[in-house]
C-alpha positions in Angstrom: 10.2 -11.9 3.1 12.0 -9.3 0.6 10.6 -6.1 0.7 8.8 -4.3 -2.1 9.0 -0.2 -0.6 11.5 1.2 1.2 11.4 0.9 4.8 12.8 4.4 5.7 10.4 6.4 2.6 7.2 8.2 2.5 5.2 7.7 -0.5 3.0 10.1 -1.6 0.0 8.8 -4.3 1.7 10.3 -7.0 4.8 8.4 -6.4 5.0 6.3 -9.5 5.7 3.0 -6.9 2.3 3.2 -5.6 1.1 2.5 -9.0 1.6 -1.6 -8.0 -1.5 -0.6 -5.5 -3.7 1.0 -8.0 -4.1 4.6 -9.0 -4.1 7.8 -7.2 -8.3 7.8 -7.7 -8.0 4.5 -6.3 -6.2 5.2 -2.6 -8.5 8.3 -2.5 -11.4 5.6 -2.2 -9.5 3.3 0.1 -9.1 6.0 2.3 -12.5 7.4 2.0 -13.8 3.9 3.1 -11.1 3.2 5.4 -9.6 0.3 4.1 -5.8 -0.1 1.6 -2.5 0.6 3.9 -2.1 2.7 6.7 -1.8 6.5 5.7 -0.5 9.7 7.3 -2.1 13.2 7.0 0.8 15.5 6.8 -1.6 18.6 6.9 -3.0 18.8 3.7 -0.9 16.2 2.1 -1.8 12.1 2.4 1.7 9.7 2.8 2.4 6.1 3.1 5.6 4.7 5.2 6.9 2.3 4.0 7.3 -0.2 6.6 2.6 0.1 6.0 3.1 -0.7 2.7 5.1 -3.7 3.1 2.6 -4.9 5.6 0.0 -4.4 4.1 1.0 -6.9 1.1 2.0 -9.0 3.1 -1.5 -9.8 4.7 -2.8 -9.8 1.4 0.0 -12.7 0.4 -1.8 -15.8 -0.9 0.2 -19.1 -0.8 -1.1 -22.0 -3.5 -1.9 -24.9 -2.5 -1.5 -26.9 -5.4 -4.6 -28.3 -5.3 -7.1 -28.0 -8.1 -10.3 -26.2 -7.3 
């Protein structure tokens, strides 16, 4: 499977990539809740590798059927 993010990146949620996620408000509530991608605390600062990121659309990857509902 091809790879959205870069595998060897931090994102931070003002990187405009992390915009295909939702917004910056948005991850604050994920994270708040625990649920979205895997994060790192880099002291005061929030980050997403890469390698999370990928994973984590890729559990969320829905593969039609073809079959009408």
């Amino acid at each position: 499977m091809t790879s959205i993010f870069d595998q060897d990146r931090i994102f931070f949620p003002e990187d405009p990539e992390l915009r295909v996620l939702g917004s910056v408000e948005k991850l604050a509530q994920w994270r708040h809740r625990n649920q979205g991608p895997a994060f790192i605390r880099i002291g005061r600062r929030i980050g997403y590798h890469g390698t999370d990121l990928n994973a984590y659309l890729s559990e969320r990857r829905t593969k039609p059927t073809g079959n009408a509902a």
